[in-house]
C-alpha positions, 0 to 999 in steps of 0.5 A: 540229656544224660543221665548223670549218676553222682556218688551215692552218699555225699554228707559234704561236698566231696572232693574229686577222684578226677580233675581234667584240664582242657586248654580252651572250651568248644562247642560242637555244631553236629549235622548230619549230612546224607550222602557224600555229594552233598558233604562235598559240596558244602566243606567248599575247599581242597580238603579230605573228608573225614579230616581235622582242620583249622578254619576262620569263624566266617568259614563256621558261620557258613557251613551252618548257615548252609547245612539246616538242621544241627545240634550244639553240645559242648565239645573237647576231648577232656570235656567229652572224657570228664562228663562220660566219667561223671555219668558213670558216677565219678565225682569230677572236675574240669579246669579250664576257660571259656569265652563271654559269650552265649556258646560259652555259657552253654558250655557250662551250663551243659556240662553242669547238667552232666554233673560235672564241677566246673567251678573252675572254668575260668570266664575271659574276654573273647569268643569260645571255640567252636567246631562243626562236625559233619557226620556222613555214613558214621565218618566226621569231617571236622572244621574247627574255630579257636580265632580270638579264644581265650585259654588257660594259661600254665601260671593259672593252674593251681596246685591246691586244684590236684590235692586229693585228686586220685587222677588227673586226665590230660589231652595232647591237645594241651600242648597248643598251650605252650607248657600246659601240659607240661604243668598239669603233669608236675603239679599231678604228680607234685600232689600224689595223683597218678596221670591218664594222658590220651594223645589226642591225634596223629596231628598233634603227635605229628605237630608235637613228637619230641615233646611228647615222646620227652614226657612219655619217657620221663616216666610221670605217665601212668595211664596213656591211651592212643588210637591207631593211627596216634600208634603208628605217627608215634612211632614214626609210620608213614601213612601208607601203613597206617593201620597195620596190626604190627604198627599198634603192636609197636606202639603199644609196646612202646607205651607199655615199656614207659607208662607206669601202669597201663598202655591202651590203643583203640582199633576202633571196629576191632576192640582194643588192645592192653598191656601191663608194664612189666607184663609180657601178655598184650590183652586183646577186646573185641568191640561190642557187638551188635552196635549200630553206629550213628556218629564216631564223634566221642567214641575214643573220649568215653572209651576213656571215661569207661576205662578210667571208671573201672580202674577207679572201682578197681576193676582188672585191665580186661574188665577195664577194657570191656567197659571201655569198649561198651561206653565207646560202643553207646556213644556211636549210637548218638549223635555227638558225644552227650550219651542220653537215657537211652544209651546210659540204659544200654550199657549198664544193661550190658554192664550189669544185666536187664535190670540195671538198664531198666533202672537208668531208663525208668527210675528218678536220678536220685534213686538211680545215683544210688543203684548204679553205685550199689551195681558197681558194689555188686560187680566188685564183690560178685552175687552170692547168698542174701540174709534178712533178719531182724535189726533188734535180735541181738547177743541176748536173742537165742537166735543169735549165735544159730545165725552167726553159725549159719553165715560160717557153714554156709559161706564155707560151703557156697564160698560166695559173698554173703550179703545183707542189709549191713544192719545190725542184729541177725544181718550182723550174726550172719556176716560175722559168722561169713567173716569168721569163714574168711570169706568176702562179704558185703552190704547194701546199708540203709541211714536208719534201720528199724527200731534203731534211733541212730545209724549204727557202726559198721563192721564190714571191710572198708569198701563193701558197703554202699549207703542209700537214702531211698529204702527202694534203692535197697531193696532192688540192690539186694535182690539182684545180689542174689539172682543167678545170671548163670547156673554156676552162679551159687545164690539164695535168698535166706530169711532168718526170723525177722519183723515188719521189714523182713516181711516186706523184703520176703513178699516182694522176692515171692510177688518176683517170683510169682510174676517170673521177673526173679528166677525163670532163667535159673531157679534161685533157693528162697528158705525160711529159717524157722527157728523154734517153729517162728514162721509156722504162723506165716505158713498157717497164712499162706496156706489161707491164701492158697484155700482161698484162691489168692496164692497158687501152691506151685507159685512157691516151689521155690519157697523153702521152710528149713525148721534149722541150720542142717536143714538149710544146709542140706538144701544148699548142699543139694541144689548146687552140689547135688547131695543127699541130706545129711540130717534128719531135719524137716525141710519142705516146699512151702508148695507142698505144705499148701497142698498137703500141711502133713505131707508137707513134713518130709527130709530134705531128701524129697525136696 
């Protein structure tokens, strides 16, 4: 099954970013089929491989009745695009209708699972569609059933269902519902959201072009997606020509000159290409690399689902692309379009690195709703230098204004984001201090922080912040904030004085350390700031550790002891910038200390 992430902090049930309409539902019957010899024989008709066609329900009972083996998922371009959204953590909703029957309610009750809000799928009389899907070598060969299906009609559509609703998604496959597609787009834009349309087919192109092109050009799209061969049906290619490069150029160009925003078609093997309204660039991505495929099925929907994920976080088209192509790139690696642990885990490791695709494999789906959110946070804001500190030491405390200080000198210098807990006391002091440089900052904020009664007010920007319930949530977050993913990266991890929690968060980064799970790629700073010789205790502890056998000096050569702000300074200075110390401030390796507690007392020119 999926994982499913939803949004990290509902208090109340949310409204969706995304409502998607599909006309009917359908269910996909998956078989795979070994040779092509075989897949001959059992389509039994004139009909080319690899192609889409209607059939009658007699025809679908057949082919599973021959075929063996199969797997049933719901299907349908929305459907497949909604649930891949709702996987990436988008708060979503499907209207539509489905049959009374058992193919229906597996419909539903799949698409619940995914997280997905079908409260507004309606129930009718009548069979749902049904669609078998023989995959042979990668290539689908499809026959669909919508005999007898019920579907949604445009006077069922209800305007309160787009209210607040950043983004409506809308297939062509609408307009075999006549005026359905017409409807979903006025009652959209009606309520303010902007609309993603994805053409669907060449078939439907084909079947539909005047409508298609008189909605394209009323300008009321803002998004459209399309795959090659949509490019060139659209602009009235023969089949001859079919693929050419200068065809999805051409359409692409078109797209570009009516949508309000964006123009996407999909090549597929060769990635994807983009382009801005009003832009003169045509962003090309490649495809992911390295990707076995398994099954087409889905690749354009979640494609999709990517793409729209990204522009909702706020994401630049290319990024948008990249994700695109990633999501497009796990699903193929399944059979149908239901991506499962094993594909969500692949592409958030691609995505995000190592760790976040060990967090959707191997973490509860609580826990990994709010990880993958604090990803999310941490892809906007980018990795940077990482404050701990006590919640309790506020205005009054003599470290306060030191802290405040250092955020300001050292987000001025690293010019990176300064992250922390968004908690109160010396987390706080330091981000001022980073806000007062005009620098981007941002928080991974727990409900309640240590000897605090309530959650307290935030002062970080509106959207720099993400909330979690789980402090092992947190936790992780935070660390990955600070972990280099390449040399240019400039992080740190800093410890201002701090309590029991701080504690924590300190050993857990040295036991990283320790284990080569956190800097064995590129070495991170970790610096106690031992203010008026706070951590001289902690050291005497080390220390004991060391004399005894439990701790290994050279297991803390990244563990740095600054006694104040210049001698932290200094060692950020001369871990990235390469300079020499500037202040005669004692700065040491706790290493060092271990090995030698007075020759452990040197500048920071000896780090």
């Amino acid at each position: 099954m999926a994982s499913s992430p939803a949004p990290a902090h509902p208090a109340e049930p949310q409204r969706p970013a995304v409502v998607s309409v599909q006309a009917q539902a359908i269910v996909d019957h998956l078989c795979v089929i070994k040779d092509e010899a075989e897949l001959r024989q059992l389509i039994a008709d004139d009909n080319e491989i690899g192609g889409s066609h209607r059939v009658q329900l007699s025809e679908i009972q057949r082919i599973l009745t021959s075929v063996g083996e199969y797997f049933s998922k719901p299907g349908g371009s929305a459907s497949n695009t909604t649930r891949g959204l709702a996987g990436f953590g988008v708060p979503t909703q499907l209207l539509g209708v489905r049959g009374f029957d058992e193919w229906g309610t597996l419909f539903i009750s799949s698409m619940k699972r995914a997280g997905v809000d079908v409260s507004q799928v309606a129930v009718k009389q009548g069979p749902t569609g049904r669609s078998c899907i023989l995959s042979c070598g990668g290539q689908r060969t499809m026959r669909t059933c919508f005999d007898g299906c019920p579907r949604l009609e445009p006077s069922e559509l209800r305007p309160e269902s787009f209210d607040g609703v950043q983004w409506a998604f809308l297939s062509a496959y609408c307009l075999y519902a006549p005026n359905l597609l017409e409807r979903s787009v006025e009652l959209a834009r009606q309520a303010g959201c902007q609309v993603a349309l994805d053409l669907a087919s060449f078939e439907v192109i084909r079947s539909f072009r005047p409508k298609l092109v008189s909605l394209l050009e009323s300008g009321a799209i803002d998004v459209c997606f399309c795959n090659e061969d949509e490019a060139l049906e659209l602009m009235g290619g023969s089949a001859a020509d079919r693929g050419a490069d200068g065809t999805a150029e051409a359409g692409l160009q078109y797209l570009a000159k009516h949508v309000n925003r964006l123009a996407v078609v999909t090549l597929g093997e060769k990635g994807c290409l983009i382009k801005e309204r009003g832009a003169s660039e045509i962003i090309g991505m490649p495809a992911c690399s390295g990707v076995k495929v398994v099954d087409t099925t889905g690749a354009g929907d979640l494609f999709a689902a990517g793409f729209l994920y990204s522009l909702i976080q706020g994401y630049p088209p290319r990024r948008c692309g990249e994700v695109g192509c990633m999501a497009g790139g796990a699903v193929v690696q399944t059979l149908g379009a239901e991506m499962g642990r094993e594909q969500w885990s692949w592409l958030h490791q691609r995505m995000h690195g190592e760790l976040a695709g060990a967090v959707v494999r191997d973490s509860a789906a609580a826990v990994q709703h709010e990880l993958l959110a604090c990803y999310s946070l941490i892809e906007q804001k980018g990795r940077g230098v990482v404050y701990y500190g006590s919640a309790r030491l506020k205005q009054n405390s003599p470290h306060w204004a030191r802290a405040v200080e250092l955020g300001r000198e050292v987000a001025a210098l690293l010019g990176c984001t300064t992250w922390s807990g968004g908690g109160p006391g010396m987390m706080e002091a330091a981000t001022l201090g980073a806000l007062e440089a005009g620098k981007p900052v941002a928080g991974i904020r727990i409900q309640r922080e240590a000897g605090t009664k309530v959650l307290t007010a935030s002062y970080l920007p509106p959207g720099s912040q993400v909330f979690c319930r789980f402090l092992s949530s947190r936790k992780v977050a935070l660390v990955d904030s600070g972990v280099r993913m390449k040399e240019s990266d400039r992080t740190a991890f800093i410890f201002l004085p701090g309590g029991l929690g701080t504690m924590d968060e300190l050993f857990e980064i040295l036991t990283l350390v320790q284990l080569k799970k956190l800097g064995s790629k590129f070495p991170v700073p970790v610096i106690l700031v031992d203010y008026d010789g706070f951590y001289a205790s902690l050291m005497q502890f080390l220390k004991a550790c060391d004399e005894n056998g439990t701790v290994g000096a050279p297991e803390l050569q990244d563990l740095i002891v600054a006694q104040d702000n210049a001698g932290v300074l200094d060692v950020l200075r001369q871990y990235y910038l390469g300079e020499a110390p500037r202040s005669p401030s004692k700065t040491f390796r706790a290493s060092t200390y271990l090995a030698d507690g007075e020759a452990a007392a040197v500048s920071a020119k000896k780090l």
